[in-house]
C-alpha positions, 0 to 999 in steps of 0.5 A, spaced: 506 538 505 502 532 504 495 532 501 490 529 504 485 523 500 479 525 498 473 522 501 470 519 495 476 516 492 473 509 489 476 502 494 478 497 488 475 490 490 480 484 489 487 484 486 491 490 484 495 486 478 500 490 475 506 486 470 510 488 477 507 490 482 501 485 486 497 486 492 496 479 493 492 481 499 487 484 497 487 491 498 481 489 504 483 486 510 482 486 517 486 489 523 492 485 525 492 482 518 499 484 513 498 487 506 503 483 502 506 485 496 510 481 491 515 483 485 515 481 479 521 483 474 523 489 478 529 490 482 526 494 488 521 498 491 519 502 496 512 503 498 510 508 503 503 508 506 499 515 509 493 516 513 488 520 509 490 526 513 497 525 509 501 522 515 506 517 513 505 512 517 510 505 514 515 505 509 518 498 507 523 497 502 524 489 499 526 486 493 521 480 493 515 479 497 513 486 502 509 484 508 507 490 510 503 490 519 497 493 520 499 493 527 499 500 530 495 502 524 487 503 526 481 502 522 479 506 515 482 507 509 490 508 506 494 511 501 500 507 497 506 510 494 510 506 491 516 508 487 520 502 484 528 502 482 527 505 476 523 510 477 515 508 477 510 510 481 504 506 483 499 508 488 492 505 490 489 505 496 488 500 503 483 499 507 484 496 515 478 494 518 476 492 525 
């Protein structure tokens, strides 16, 4: 089963900036608005995003740039998981505010 996100787990501010997967959004953005996610010397990635109670709520996969809507997601925070072509694993969160 899925695990829900402990309340206290820290939001990071700004970019996520790893060697292949970015969020050039910021992890912080307003409703309507779409998380952007770019690749970068990686072949493919599947990202997953889950509510805090463990409800898979998008799953997109992409090889270059990965918009991800916030349309149907409501306010309040979200887990990633992505899980690139060779296996690696990045996880943060998202945050959706009104």
């Amino acid at each position: 089963g899925s695990k829900p996100v402990p309340e206290d787990t820290g939001v990071e501010e700004g970019y996520i900036d790893t060697r292949s997967l970015r969020l050039i959004s910021g992890n912080t953005i307003e409703s309507g608005q779409d998380f952007v996610f770019e690749l970068h010397n990686i072949g493919g990635v599947e990202i997953r995003i889950y509510s805090t109670s463990g409800k898979m709520v998008s799953n997109q996969k992409g090889t270059s740039t990965i918009n991800i809507s916030t349309q149907g997601m409501s306010a309040g925070v979200y887990l990633y998981i992505a899980v690139d072509d060779k296996g690696y694993k990045y996880t943060g969160k998202l945050v959706v505010k009104e």
